[in-house]
DSSP file (Angstrom, degrees, kcal/mol; ACC not computed):
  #  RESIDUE AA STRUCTURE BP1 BP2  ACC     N-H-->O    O-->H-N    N-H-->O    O-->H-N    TCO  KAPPA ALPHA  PHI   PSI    X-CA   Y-CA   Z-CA
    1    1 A X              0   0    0      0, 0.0   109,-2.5     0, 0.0     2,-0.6   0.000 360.0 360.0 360.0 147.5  151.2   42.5   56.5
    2    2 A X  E     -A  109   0A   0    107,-0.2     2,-0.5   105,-0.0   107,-0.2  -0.870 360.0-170.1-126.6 120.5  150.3   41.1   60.0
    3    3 A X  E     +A  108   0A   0    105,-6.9   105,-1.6    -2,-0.6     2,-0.3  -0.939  10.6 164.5-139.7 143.0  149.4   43.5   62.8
    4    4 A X  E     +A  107   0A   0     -2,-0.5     2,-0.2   103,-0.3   103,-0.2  -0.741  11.0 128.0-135.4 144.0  148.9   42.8   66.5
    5    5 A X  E     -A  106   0A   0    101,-1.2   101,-4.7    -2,-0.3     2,-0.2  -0.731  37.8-123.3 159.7 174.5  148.7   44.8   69.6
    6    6 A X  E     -A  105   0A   0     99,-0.2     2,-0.2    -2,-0.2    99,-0.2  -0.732  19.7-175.6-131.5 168.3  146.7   45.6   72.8
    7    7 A X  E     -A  104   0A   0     97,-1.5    97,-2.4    -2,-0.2     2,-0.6  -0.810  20.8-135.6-169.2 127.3  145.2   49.0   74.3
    8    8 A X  E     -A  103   0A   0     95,-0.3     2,-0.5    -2,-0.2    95,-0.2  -0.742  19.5-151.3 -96.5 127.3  143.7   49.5   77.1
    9    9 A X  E     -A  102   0A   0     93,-0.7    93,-1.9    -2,-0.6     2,-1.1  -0.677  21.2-129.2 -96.1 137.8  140.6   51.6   77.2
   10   10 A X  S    S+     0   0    0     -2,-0.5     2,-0.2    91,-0.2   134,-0.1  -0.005  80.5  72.4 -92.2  64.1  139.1   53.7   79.8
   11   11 A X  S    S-     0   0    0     -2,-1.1    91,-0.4    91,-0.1    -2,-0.2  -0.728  87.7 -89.9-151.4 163.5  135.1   52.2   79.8
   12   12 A X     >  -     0   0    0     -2,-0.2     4,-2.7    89,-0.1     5,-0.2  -0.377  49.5 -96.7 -73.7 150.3  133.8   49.0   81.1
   13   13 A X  H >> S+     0   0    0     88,-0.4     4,-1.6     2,-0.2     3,-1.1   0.857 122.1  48.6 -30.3 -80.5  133.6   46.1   78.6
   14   14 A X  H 3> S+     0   0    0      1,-0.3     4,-2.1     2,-0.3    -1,-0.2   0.564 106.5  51.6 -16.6 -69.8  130.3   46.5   77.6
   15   15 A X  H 3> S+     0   0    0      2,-0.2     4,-1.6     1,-0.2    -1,-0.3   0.903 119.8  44.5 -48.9 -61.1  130.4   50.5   76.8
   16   16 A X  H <X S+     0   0    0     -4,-2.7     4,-1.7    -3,-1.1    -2,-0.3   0.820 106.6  52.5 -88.8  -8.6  133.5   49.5   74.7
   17   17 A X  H  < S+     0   0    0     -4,-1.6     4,-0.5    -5,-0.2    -2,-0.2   0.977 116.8  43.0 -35.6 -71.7  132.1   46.5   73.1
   18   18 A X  H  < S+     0   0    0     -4,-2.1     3,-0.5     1,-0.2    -2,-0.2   0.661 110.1  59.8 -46.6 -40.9  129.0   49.1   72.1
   19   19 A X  H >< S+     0   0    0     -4,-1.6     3,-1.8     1,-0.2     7,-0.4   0.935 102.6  48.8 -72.1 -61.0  131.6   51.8   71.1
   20   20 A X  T 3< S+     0   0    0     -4,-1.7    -2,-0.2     1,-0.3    -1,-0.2   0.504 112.0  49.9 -84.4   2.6  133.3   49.9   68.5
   21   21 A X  T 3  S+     0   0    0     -4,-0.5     2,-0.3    -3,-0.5    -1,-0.3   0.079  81.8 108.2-121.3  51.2  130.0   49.0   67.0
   22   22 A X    <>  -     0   0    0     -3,-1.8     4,-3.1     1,-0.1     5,-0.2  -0.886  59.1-154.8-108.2 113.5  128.8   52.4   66.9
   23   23 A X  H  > S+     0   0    0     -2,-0.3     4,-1.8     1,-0.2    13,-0.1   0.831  94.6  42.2 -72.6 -40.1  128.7   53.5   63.3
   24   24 A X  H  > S+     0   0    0      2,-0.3     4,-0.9     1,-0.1    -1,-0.2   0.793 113.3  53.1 -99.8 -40.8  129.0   57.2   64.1
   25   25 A X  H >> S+     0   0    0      1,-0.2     3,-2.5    -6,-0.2     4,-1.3   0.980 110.0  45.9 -66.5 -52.3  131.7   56.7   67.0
   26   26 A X  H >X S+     0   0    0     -4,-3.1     3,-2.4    -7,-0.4     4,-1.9   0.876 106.9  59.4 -74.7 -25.7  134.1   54.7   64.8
   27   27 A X  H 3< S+     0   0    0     -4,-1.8    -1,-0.3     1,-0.2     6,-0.2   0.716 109.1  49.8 -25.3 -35.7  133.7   57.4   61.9
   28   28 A X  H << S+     0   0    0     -3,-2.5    -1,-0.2    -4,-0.9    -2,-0.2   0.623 115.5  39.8 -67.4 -28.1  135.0   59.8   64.5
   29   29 A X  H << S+     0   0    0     -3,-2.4     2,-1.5    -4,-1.3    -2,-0.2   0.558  87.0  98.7-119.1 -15.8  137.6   58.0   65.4
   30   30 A X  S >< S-     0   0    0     -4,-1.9     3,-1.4    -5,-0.5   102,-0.1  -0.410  73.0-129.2 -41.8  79.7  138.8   56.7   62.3
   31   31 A X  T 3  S+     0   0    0     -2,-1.5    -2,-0.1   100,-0.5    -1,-0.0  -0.042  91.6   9.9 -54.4 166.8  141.6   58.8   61.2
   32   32 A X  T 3  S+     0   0    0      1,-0.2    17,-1.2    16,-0.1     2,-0.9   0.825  96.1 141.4  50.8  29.3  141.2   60.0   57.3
   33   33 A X  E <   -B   48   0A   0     -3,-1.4    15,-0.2    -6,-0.2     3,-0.2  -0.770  33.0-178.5-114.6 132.7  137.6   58.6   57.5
   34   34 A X  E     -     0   0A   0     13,-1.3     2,-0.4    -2,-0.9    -1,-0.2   0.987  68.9 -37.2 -67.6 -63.5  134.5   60.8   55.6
   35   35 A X  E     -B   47   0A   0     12,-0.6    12,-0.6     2,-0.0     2,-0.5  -0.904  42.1-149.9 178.2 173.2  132.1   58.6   56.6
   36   36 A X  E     +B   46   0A   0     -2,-0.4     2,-0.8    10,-0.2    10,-0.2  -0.897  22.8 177.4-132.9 113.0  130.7   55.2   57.5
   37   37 A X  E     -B   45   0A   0      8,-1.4     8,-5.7    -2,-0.5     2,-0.1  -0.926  33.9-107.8-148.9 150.6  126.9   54.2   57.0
   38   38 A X  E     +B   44   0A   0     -2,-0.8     6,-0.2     6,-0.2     3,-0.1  -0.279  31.6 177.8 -62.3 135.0  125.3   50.9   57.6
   39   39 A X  E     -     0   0A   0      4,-2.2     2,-0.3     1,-0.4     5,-0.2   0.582  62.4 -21.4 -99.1 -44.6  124.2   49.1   54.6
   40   40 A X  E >  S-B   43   0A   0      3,-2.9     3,-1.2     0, 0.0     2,-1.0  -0.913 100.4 -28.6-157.1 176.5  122.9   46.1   56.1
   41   41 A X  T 3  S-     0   0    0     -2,-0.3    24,-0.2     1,-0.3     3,-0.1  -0.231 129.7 -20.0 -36.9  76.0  122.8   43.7   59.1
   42   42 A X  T 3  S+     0   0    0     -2,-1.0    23,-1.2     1,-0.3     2,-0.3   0.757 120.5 109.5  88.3   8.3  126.5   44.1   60.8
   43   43 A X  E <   -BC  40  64A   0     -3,-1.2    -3,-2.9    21,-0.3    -4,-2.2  -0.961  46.3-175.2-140.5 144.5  127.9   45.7   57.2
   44   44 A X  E     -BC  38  63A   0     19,-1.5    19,-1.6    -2,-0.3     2,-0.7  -0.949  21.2-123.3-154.1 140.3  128.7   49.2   56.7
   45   45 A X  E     -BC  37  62A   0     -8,-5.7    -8,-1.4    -2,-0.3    17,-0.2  -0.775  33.4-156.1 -98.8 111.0  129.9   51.7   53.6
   46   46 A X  E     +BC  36  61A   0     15,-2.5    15,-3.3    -2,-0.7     2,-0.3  -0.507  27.5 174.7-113.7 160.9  132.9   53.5   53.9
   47   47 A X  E     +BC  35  60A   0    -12,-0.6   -13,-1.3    13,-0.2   -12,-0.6  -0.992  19.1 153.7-142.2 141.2  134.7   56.5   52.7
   48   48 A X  E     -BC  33  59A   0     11,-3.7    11,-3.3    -2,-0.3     2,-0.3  -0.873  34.5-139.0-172.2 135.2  138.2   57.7   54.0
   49   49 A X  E     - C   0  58A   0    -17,-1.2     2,-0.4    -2,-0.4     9,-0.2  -0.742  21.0-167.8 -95.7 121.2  141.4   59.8   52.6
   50   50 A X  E     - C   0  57A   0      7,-4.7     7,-1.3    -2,-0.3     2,-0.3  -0.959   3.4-163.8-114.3 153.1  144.8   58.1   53.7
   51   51 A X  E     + C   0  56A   0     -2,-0.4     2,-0.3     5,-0.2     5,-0.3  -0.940  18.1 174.4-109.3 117.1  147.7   60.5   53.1
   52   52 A X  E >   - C   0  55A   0      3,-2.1     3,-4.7    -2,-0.3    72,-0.1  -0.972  58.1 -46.4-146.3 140.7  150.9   58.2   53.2
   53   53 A X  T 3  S-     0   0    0     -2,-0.3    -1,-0.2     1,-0.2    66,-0.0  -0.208 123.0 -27.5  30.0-130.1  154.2   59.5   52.4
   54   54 A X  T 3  S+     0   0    0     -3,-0.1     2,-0.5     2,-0.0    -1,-0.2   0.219 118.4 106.3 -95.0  41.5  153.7   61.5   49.2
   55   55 A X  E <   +C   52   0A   0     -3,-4.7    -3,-2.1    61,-0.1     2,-0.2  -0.862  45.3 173.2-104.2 172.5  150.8   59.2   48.4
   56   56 A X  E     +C   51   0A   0     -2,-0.5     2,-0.3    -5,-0.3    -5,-0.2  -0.954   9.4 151.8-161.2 130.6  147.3   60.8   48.8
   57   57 A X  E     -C   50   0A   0     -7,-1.3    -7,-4.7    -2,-0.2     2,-0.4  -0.965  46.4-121.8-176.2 160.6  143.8   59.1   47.8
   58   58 A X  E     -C   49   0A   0     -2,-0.3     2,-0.4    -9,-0.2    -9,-0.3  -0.797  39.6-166.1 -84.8 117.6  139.7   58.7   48.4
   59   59 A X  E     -C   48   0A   0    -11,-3.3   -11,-3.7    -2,-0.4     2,-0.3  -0.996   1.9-153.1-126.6 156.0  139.4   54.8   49.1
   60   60 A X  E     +CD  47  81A   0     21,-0.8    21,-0.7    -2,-0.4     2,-0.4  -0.899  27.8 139.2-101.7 126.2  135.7   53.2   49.0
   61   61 A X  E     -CD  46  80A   0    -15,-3.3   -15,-2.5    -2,-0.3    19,-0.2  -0.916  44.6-103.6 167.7 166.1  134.7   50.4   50.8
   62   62 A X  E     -CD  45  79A   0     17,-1.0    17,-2.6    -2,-0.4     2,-0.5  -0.448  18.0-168.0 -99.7 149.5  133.0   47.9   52.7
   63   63 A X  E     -CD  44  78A   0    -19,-1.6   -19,-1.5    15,-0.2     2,-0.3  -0.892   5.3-168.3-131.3 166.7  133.3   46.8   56.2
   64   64 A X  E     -CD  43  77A   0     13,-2.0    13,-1.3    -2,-0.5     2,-0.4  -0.931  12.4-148.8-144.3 154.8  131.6   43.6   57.8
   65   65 A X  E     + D   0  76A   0    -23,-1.2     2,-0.3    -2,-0.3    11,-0.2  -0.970  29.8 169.3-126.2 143.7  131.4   42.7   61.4
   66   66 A X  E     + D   0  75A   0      9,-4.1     9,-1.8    -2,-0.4    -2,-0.1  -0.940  45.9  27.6-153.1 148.3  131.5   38.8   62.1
   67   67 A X        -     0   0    0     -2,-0.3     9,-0.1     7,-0.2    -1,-0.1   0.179  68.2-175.0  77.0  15.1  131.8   36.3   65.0
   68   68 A X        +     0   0    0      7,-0.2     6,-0.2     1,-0.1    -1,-0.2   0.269  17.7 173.2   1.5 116.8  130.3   38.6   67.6
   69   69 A X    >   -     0   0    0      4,-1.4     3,-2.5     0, 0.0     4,-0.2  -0.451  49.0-110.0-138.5  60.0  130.5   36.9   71.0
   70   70 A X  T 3  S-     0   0    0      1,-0.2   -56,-0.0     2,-0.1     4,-0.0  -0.256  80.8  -9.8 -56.2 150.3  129.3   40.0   72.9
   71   71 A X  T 3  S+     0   0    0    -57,-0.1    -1,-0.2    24,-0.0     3,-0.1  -0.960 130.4  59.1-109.6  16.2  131.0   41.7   74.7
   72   72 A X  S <  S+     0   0    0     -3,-2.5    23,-5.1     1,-0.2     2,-0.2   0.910 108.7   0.2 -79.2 -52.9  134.0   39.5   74.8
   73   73 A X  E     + E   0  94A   0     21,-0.3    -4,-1.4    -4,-0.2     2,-0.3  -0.971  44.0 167.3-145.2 158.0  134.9   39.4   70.8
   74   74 A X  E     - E   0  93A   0     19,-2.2    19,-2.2    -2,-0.2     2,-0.4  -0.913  25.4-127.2-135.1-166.1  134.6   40.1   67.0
   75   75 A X  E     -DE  66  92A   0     -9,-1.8    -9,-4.1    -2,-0.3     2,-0.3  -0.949  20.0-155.2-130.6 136.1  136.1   40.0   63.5
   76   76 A X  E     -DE  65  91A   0     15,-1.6    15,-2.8    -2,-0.4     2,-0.5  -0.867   8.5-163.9-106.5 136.1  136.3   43.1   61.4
   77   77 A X  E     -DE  64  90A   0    -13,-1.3   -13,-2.0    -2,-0.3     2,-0.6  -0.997   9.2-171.2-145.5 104.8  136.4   42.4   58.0
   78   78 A X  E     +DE  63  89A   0     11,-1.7    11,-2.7    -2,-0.5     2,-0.5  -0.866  19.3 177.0-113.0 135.1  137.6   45.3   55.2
   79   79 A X  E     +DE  62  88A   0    -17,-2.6   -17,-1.0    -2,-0.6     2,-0.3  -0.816  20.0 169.7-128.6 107.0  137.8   45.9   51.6
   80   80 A X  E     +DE  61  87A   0      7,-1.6     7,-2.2    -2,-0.5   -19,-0.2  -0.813   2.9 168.8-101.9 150.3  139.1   49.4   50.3
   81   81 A X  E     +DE  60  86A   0    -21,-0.7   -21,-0.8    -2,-0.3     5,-0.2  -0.615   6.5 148.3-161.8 133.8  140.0   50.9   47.0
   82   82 A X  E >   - E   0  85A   0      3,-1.9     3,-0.6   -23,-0.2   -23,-0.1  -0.120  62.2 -71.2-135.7-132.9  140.8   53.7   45.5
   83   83 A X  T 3  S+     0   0    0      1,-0.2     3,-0.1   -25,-0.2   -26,-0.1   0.578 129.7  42.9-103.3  -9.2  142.9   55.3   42.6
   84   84 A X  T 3  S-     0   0    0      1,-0.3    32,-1.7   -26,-0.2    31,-1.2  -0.051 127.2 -93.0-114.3  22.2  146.5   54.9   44.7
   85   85 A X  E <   -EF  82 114A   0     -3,-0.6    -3,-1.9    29,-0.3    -1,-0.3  -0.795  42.7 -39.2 164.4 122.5  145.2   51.5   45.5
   86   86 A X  E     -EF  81 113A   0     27,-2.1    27,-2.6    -2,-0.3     2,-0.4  -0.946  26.0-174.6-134.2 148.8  143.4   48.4   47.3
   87   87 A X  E     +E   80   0A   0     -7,-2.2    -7,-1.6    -2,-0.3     2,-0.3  -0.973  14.0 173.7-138.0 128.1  143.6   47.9   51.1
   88   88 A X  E     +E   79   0A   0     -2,-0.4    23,-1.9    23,-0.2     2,-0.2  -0.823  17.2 141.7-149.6 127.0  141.7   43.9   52.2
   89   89 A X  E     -EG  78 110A   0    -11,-2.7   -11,-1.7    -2,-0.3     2,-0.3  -0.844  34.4-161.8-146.5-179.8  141.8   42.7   55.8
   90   90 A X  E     -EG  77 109A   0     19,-2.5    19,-2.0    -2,-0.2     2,-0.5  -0.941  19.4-174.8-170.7 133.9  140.1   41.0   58.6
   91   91 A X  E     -EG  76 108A   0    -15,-2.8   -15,-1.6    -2,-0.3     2,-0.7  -0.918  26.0-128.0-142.4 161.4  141.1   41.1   62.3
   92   92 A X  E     -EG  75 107A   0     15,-2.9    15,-2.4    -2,-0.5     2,-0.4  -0.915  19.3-165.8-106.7 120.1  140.2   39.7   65.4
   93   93 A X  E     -EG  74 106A   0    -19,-2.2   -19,-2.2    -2,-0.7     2,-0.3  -0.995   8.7-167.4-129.9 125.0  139.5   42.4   68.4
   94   94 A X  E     -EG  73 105A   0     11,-1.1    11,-3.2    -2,-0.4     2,-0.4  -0.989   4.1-157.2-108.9  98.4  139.4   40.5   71.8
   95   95 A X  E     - G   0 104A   0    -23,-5.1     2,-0.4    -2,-0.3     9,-0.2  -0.808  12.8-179.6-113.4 136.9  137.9   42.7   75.1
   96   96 A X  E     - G   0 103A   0      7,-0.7     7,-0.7    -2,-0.4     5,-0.1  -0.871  33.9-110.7-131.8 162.2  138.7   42.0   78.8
   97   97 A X  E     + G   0 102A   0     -2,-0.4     5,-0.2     5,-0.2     2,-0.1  -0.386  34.2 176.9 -70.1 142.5  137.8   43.2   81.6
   98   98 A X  E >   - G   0 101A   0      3,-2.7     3,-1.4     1,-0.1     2,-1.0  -0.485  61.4 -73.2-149.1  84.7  140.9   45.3   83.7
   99   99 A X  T 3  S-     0   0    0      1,-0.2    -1,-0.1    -2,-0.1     0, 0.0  -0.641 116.7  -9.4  54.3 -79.7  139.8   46.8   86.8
  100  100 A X  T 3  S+     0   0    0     -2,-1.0    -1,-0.2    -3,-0.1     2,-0.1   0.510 133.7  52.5-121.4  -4.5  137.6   49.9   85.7
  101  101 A X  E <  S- G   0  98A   0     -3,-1.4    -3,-2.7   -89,-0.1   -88,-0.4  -0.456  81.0-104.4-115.0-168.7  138.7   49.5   82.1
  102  102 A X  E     -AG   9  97A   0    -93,-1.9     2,-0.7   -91,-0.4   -93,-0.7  -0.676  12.5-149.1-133.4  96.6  139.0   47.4   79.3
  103  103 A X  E     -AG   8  96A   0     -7,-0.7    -7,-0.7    -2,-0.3   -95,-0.3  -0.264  22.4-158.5 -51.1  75.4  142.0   45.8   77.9
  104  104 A X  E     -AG   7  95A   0    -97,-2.4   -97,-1.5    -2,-0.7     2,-0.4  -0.558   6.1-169.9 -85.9 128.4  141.6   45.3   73.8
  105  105 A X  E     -AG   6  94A   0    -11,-3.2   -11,-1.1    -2,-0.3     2,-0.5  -0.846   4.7-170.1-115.4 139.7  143.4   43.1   72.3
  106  106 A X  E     +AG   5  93A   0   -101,-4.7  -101,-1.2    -2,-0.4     2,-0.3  -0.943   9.5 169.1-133.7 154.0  143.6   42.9   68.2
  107  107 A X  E     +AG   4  92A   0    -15,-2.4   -15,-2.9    -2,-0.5  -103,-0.3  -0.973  22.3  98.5-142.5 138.3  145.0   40.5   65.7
  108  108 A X  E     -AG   3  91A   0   -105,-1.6  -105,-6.9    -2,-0.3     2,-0.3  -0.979  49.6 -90.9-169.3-160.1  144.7   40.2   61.9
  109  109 A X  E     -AG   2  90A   0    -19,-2.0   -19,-2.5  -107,-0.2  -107,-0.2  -0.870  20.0-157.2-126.5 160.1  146.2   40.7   58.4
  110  110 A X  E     - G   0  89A   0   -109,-2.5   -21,-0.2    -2,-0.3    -2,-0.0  -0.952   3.6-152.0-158.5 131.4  146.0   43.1   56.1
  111  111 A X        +     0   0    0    -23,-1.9     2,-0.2    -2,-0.2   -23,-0.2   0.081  15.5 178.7-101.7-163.7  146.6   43.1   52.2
  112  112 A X        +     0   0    0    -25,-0.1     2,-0.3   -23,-0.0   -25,-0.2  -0.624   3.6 168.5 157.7 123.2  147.8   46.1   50.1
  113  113 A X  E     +F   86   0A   0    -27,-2.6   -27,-2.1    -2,-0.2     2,-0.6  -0.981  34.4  33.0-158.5-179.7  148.5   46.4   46.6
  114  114 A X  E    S-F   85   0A   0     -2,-0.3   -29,-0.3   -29,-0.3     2,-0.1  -0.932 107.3 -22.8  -8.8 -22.1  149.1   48.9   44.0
  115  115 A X  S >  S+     0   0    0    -31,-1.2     3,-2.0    -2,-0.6     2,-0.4   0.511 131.4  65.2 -93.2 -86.5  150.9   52.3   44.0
  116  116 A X  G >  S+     0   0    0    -32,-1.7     3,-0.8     1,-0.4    -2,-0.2   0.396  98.1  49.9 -27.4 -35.8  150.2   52.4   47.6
  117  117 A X  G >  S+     0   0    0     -2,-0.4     3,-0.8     1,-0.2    -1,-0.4   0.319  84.4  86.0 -93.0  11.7  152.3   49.5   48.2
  118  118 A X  G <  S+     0   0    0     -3,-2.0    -1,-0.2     1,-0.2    -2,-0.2   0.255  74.3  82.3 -67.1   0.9  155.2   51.0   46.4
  119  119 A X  G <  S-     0   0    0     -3,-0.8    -1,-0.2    -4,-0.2     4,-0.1   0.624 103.3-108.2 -71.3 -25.0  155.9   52.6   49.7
  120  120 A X    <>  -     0   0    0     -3,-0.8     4,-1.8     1,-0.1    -1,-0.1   0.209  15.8-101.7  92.4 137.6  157.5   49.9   51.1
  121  121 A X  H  > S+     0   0    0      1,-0.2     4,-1.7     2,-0.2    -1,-0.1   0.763 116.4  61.3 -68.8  -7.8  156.5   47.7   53.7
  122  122 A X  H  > S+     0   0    0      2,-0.2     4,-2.0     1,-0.2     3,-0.4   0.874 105.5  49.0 -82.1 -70.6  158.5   49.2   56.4
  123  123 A X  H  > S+     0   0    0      1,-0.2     4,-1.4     2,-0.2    -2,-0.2   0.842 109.5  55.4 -43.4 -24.3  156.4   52.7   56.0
  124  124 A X  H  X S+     0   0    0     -4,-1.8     4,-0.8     2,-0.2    -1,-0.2   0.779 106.5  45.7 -91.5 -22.2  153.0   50.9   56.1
  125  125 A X  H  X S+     0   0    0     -4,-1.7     4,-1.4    -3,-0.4    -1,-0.2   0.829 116.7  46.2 -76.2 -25.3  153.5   49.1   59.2
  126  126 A X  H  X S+     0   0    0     -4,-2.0     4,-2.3     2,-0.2    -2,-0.2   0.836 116.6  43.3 -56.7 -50.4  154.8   52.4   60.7
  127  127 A X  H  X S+     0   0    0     -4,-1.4     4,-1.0     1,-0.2    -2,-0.2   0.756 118.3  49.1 -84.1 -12.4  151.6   54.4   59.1
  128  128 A X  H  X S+     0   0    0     -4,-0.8     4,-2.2     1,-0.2     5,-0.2   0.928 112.1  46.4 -89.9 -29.4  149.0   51.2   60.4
  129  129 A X  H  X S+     0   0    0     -4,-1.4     4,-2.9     2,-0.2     5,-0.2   0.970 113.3  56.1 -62.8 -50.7  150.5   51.2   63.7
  130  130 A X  H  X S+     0   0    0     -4,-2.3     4,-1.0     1,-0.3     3,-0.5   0.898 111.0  37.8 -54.8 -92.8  150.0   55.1   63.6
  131  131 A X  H  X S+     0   0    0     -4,-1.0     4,-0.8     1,-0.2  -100,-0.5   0.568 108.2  59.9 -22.9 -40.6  146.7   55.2   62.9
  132  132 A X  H >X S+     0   0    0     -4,-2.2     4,-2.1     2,-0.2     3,-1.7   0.989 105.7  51.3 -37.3 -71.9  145.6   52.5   65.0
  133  133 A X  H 3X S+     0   0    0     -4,-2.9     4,-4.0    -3,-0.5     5,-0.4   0.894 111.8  52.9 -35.7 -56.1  147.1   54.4   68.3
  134  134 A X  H 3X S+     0   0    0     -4,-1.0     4,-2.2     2,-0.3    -1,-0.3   0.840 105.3  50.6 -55.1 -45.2  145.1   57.3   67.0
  135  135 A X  H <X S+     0   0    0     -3,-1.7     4,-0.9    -4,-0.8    -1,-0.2   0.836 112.0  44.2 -85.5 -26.7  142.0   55.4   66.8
  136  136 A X  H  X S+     0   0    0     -4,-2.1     4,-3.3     2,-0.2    -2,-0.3   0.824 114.9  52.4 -85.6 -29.3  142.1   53.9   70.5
  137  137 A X  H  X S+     0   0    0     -4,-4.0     4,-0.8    -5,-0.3    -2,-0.2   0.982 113.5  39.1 -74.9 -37.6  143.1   57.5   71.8
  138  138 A X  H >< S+     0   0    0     -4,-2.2     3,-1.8    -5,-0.4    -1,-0.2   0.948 117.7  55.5 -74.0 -26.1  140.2   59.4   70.2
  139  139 A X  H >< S+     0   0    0     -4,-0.9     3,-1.5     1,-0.3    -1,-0.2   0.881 107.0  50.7 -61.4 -52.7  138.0   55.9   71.2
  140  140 A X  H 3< S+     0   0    0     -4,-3.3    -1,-0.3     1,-0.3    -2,-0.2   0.609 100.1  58.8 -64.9  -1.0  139.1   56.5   74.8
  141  141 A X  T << S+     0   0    0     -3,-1.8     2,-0.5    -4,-0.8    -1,-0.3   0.221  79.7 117.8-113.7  20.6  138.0   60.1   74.8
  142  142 A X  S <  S-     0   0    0     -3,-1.5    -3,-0.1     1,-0.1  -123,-0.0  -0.716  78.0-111.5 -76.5 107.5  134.2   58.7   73.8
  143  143 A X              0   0    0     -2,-0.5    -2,-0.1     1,-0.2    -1,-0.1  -0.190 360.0 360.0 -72.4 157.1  132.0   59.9   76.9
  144  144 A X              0   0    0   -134,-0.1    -1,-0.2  -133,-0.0  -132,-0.1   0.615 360.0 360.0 -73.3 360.0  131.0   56.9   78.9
């Protein structure tokens, strides 16, 4: 599955460059996520409950940050799995400046496979889009 899309945030580049590699903000903002702690250099351990349709589940897993060209871009790199389930992706988030904010732009792919993907493709682009939106509004509500 391939997901794309922009959001504009209300912080200077920088501040949201810094936001989205803030271990404790994106835990916050993460919907379904338990918690996120740094492992290593730019690599991080996750925990997070997705509820999607009637599926429900704990997924574990690792997250990588790569290409860093602060504060302009980087590539997010995930691997989840739990009992409903394996989630693996890697996306590109692209920030520009737009007047008093900052205009994020993201592209990547994202893999899915068992009982969870019995859902149908149509519901998972619905529930990643959903959650995305969710993750830039609670991001924008980060004081500056």
């Amino acid at each position: 599955m391939n997901l794309s899309g922009t959001y504009k945030l209300p912080m200077g580049r920088e501040r949201a460059y810094a936001a989205l590699q803030d271990p404790e903000i994106l835990a916050r903002c993460m919907p379904g996520c338990d918690h996120l702690v740094k492992t290593g250099e730019n690599e991080y351990q996750m925990k997070m409950k997705l509820l999607l349709a009637s599926f429900s589940g704990l997924f574990e897993g690792k997250v990588r940050v790569a290409d860093q060209h602060e504060p302009e871009s980087f590539r997010l790199m995930v691997e989840g799995h739990g009992k409903i389930g394996f989630v693996k992706g890697n996306g590109l988030l692209t920030l520009s400046a737009d007047g008093d904010g900052t205009h994020v732009s993201y592209e990547g792919q994202v893999n899915i496979g068992g009982t969870i993907a019995a859902v149908g493709q149509r519901l998972l682009d619905t529930t990643s889009k959903m959650m995305i939106r969710k993750f830039f509004e609670k991001l924008a509500q980060v004081p500056a």
